[in-house]
C-alpha positions in Angstrom: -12.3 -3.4 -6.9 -13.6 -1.0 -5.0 -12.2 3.0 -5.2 -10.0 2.2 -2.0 -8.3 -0.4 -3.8 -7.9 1.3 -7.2 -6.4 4.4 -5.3 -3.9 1.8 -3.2 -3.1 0.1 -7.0 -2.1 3.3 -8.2 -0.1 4.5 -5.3 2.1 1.0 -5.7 1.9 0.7 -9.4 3.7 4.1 -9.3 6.6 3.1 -6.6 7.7 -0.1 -9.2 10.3 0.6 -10.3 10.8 0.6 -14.1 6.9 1.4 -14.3 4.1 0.2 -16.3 3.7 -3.3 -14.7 -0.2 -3.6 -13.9 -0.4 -4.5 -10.3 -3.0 -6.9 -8.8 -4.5 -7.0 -5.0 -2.9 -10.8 -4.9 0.5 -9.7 -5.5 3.3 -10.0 -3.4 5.2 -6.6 -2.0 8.1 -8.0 -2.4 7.7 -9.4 -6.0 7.1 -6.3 -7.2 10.6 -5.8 -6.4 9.9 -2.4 -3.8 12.9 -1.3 -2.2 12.5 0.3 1.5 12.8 3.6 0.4 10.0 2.6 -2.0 7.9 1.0 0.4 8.7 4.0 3.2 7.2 6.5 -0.1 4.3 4.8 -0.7 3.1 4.8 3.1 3.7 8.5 3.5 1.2 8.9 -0.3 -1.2 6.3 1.6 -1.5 8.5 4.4 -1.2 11.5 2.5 -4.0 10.2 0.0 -6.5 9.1 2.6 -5.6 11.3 5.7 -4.7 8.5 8.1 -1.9 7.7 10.0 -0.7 3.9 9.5 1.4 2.4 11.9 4.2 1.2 10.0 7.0 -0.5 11.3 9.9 -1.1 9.2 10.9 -4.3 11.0 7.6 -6.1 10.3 6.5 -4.3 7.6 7.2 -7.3 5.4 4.6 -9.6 7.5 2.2 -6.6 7.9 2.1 -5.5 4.2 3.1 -9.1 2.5 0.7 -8.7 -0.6 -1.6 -5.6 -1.9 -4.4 -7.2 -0.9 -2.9 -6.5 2.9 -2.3 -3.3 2.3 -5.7 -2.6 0.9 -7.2 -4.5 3.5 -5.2 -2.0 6.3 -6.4 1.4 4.6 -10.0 0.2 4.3 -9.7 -0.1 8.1 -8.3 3.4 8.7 -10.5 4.8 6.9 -13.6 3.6 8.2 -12.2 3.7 11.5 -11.7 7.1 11.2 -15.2 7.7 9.8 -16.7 5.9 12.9 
């Protein structure tokens, strides 16, 4: 993985809730059993973590952000965005 993705795994591995599950890019959001308050969290540490603003919608966020891999995939874009 690359150090995007391991910093993205961290942030969610630390929103599931009863901790220590290992959390994989092809993992589903909503398997890991995030609650919105959860999911709302670990936006604000993705944007806190990698200074960029993502447009999150709580009404989609569920098609937007479906697995880790999506996620990962949407903060790789930010960032390089931003470094553009």
């Amino acid at each position: 993985m690359t150090e995007i993705a391991d910093d993205v795994v961290a942030i969610i591995e630390k929103k599931v809730p009863g901790g220590g599950r290992k959390v994989s890019v092809t993992d589903r959001l909503e398997d890991l059993g995030l609650e919105s308050v959860d999911f709302l969290e670990m936006v604000f540490d993705l944007e806190e973590k990698f200074d960029v603003q993502v447009p999150y919608n709580a009404n989609t966020a569920s098609e937007d952000f479906a697995t880790v891999q999506d996620v990962v995939d949407a903060i790789t874009r930010l960032v390089e965005s931003d470094n553009a």
